[in-house]
C-alpha positions in Angstrom: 42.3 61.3 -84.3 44.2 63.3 -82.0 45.3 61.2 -78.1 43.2 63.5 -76.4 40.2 61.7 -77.6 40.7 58.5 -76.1 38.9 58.6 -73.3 36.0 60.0 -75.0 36.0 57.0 -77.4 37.6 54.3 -75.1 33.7 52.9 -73.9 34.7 51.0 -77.1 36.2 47.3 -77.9 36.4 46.3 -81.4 33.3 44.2 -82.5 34.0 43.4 -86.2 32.0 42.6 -89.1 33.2 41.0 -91.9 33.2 43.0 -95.4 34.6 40.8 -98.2 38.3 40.9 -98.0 38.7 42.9 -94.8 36.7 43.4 -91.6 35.2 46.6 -89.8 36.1 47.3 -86.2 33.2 49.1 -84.6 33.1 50.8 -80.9 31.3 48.3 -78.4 30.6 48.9 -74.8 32.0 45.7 -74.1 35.5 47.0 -73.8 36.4 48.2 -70.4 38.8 51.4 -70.0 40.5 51.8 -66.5 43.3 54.7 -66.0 46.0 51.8 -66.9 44.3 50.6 -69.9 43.5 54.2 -71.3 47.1 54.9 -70.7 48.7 51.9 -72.7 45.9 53.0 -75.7 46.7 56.8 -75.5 50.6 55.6 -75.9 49.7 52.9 -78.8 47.7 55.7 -80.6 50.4 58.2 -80.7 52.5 55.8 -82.3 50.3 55.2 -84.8 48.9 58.5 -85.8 52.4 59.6 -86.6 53.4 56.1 -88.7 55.2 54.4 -86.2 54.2 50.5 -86.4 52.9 49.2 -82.4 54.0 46.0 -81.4 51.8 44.6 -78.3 54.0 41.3 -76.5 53.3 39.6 -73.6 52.2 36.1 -72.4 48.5 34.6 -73.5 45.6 35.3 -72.3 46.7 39.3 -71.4 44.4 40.9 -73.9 47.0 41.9 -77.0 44.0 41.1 -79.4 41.5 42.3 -77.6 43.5 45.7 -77.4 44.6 45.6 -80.9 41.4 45.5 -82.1 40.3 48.3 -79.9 42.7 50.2 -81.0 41.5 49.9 -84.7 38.2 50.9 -83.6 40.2 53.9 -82.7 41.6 54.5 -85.5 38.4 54.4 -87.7 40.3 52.6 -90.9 39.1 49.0 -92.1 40.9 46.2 -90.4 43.2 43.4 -92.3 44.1 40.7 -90.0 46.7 38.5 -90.5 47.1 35.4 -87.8 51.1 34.3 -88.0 51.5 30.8 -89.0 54.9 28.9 -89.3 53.8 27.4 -93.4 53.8 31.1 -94.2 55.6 32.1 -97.0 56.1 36.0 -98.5 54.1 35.2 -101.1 51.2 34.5 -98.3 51.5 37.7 -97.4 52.2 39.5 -100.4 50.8 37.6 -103.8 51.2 35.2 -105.7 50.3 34.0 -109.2 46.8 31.9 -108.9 46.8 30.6 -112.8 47.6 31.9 -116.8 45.3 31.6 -119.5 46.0 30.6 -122.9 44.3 31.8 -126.5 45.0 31.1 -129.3 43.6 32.5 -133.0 43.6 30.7 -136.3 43.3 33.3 -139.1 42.6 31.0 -142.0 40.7 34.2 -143.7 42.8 33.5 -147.0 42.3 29.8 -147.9 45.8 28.9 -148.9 47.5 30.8 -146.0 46.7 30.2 -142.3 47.7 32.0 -139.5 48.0 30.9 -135.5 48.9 33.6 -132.7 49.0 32.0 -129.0 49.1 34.5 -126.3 49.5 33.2 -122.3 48.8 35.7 -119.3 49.5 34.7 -116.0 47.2 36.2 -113.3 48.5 37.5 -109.9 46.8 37.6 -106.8 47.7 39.6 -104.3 47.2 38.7 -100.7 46.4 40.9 -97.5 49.5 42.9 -96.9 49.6 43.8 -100.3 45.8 44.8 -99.9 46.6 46.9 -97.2 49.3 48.4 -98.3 47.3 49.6 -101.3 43.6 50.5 -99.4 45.3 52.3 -96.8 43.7 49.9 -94.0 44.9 49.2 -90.4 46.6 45.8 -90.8 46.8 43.2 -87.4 48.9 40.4 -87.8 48.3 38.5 -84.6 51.1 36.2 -83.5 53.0 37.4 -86.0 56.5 35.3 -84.8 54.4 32.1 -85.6 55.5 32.8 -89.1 59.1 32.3 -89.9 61.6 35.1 -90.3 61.8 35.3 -94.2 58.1 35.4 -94.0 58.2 39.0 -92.7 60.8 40.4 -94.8 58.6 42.3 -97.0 57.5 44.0 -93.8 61.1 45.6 -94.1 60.6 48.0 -96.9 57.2 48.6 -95.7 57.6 49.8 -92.8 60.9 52.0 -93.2 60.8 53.5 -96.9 56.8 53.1 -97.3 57.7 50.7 -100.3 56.1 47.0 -101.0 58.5 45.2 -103.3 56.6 43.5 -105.7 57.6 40.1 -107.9 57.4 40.6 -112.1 54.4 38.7 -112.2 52.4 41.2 -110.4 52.8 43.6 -113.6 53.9 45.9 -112.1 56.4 48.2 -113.7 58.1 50.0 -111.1 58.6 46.5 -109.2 56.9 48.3 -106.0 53.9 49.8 -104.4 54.1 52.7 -103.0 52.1 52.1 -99.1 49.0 54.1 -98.5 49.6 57.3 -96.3 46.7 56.1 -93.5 48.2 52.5 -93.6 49.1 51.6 -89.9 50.2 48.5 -88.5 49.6 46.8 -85.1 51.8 43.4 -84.3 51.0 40.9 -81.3 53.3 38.0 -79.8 53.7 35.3 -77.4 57.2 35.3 -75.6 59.8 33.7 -77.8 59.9 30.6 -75.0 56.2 29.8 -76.1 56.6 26.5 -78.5 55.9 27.8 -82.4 57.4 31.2 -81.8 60.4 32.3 -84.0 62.7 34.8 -82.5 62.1 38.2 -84.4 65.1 39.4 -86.9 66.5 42.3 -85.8 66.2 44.6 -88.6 62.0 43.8 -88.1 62.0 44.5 -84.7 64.0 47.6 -84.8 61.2 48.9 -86.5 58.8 48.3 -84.0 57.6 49.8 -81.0 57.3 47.5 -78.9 55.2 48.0 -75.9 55.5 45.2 -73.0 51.9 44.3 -71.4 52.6 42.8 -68.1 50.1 41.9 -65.2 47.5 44.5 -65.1 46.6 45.8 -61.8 44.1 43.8 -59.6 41.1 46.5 -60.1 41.7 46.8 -63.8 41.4 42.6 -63.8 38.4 42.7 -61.7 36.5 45.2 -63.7 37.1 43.5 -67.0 36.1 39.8 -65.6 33.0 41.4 -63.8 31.9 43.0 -67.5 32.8 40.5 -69.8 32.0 37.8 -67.4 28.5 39.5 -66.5 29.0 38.6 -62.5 29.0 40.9 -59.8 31.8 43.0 -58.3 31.9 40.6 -55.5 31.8 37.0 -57.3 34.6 38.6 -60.2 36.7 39.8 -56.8 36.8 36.2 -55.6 37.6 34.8 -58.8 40.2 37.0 -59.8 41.6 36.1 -56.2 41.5 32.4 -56.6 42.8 32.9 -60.1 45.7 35.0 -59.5 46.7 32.8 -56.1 46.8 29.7 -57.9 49.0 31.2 -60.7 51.3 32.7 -58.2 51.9 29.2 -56.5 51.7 26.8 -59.3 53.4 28.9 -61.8 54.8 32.2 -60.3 56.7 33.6 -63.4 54.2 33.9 -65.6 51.5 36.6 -65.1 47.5 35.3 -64.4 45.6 34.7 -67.6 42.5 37.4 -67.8 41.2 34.9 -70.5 41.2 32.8 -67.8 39.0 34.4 -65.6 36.8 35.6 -67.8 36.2 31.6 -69.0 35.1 31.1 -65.6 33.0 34.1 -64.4 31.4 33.0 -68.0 30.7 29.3 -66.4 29.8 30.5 -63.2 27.2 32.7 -64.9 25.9 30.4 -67.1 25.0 27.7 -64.9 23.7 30.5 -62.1 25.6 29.3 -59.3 27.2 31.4 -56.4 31.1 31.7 -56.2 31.1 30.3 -53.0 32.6 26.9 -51.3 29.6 24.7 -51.9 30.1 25.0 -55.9 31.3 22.5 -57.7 31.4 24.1 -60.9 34.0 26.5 -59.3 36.5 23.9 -58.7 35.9 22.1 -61.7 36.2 25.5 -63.9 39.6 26.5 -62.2 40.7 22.5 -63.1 39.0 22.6 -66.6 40.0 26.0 -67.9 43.3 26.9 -66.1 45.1 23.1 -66.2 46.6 23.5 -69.6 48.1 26.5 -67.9 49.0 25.2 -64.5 49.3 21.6 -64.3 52.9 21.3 -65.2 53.8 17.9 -63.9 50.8 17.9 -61.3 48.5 14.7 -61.9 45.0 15.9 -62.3 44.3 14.8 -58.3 47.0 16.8 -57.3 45.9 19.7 -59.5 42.3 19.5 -58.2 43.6 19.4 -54.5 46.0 22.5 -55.2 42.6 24.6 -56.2 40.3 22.7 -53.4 42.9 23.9 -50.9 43.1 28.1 -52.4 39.8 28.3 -52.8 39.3 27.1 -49.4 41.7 29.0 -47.8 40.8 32.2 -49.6 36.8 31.8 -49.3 37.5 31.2 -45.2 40.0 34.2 -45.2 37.3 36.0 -46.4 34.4 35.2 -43.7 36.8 36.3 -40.8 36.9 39.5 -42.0 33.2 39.4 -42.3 
């Protein structure tokens, strides 16, 4: 697929259906496409097309997932995802051997002489990279410094010679696979401060392009809360206000979580009720669903005043300029 297409294609986010060992990403009109989203896919898809491996990083709740999935939509190739964990081995990734099988055969056809053959097998199964590799799918692996370094090192090979270094067992004699030409690969992180993150080795993440996916532009945030939130303009305008003030005075270093938003234009939906003063289920939502973020060393009181107090302040901001 050539970039030129993405904005014919980009009404898209990536439902997926599960299909045995891997899962589909189909085009949903779910997925919403502003100039700055359309220009981080057109960059992520010219990576791919021409084999480079995309690397999405940036703090929760910014969409990497979301936009890695879209961008296997995209692509049009079954998806293998991958979630990082930190009990990972290679072998998770690669294969392992899952069991042998024994036989043996008495030939007693000649009474006086009897004759026993054992023969043991031991059976390898590969695991999703491997499978990948192999197919030719697009391969996620979300969170992918959750796993430990020597985890990834198979990636190594893979991703700079096109070569899967395989163990004996697998029976194979050449002692690799030789990667699928339409294999692609799309990594996500957390920033290496997050707790469970292992910092990258450098050799992986020299092979990486690594593109950075900061705070997205007010409209952009507005747009995707008001569709995946299904609010109006208005009420997703107020709460991507109250949500980004109370991340930029409680904790001003890390950009607003959309994941955030989105949980409460879901609420506010749900239960019917106007984003306006009188709600309670507005306060309580911004307490409920942003507190792991925000609360730092706030007791919950303090926590609930902080958002009584910017949803206050921005709600009568808002009727003096009415």
């Amino acid at each position: 697929m050539s970039t030129t297409q993405t904005h014919q294609r980009s009404q898209s986010v990536a439902q997926t259906r599960e299909q045995s060992s891997h899962i589909t990403a189909l085009p949903s009109d779910s997925f919403v496409v502003t100039d700055e989203i359309d220009q981080i896919c057109e960059r992520a898809l010219s990576y791919l097309e021409i084999g480079y491996p995309v690397h999405l990083a940036g703090y929760a709740g910014t969409g990497k997932t979301t936009l890695a999935l879209h961008l296997a939509a995209l692509l049009g190739r079954p998806v293998m995802l991958i979630h990082g964990d930190d009990a990972y081995s290679s072998a998770d990734l690669v294969g392992r051997d899952s069991g042998y099988r024994k036989s043996t055969l008495v030939d007693n056809y000649v009474h006086s002489v009897l004759k026993t053959e054992e023969e043991a097998r031991v059976f390898w199964a590969e695991n999703r990279l491997t499978t990948a590799c192999r197919q030719g799918y697009t391969l996620i692996y979300d969170e992918f410094t959750r796993s430990r370094p020597e985890a990834n090192n198979a990636l190594l090979a893979v991703l700079s010679e096109g070569l899967l270094p395989l163990p004996p067992v697998a029976g194979n004699d050449q002692g690799y696979l030789r990667v699928h030409p339409e294999f692609r690969a799309i990594f996500t992180s957390n920033p290496a401060e997050y707790t469970a993150t292992h910092k990258t080795q450098d050799a992986l993440r020299d092979r990486l392009v690594t593109l950075q996916l900061s705070e997205l532009e007010r409209e952009t945030q507005i747009a995707i809360t008001r569709r995946r939130g299904e609010i109006s303009e208005d009420a997703a305008e107020l709460i991507v206000d109250i949500v980004g003030a109370l991340y930029h005075e409680l904790s001003p270093d890390r950009p607003i979580s959309l994941r955030g938003a989105i949980g409460i234009a879901r609420l506010m939906s749900h239960r019917q009720e106007a984003v306006s003063r009188d709600s309670k289920w507005l306060r309580w939502a911004c307490c409920d669903i942003l507190g792991t973020s925000l609360q730092g060393e706030l007791s919950t009181r303090q926590l609930g005043q902080q958002v009584d107090a910017v949803i206050d302040r921005l709600l009568d901001a808002r009727s003096e300029r009415s």
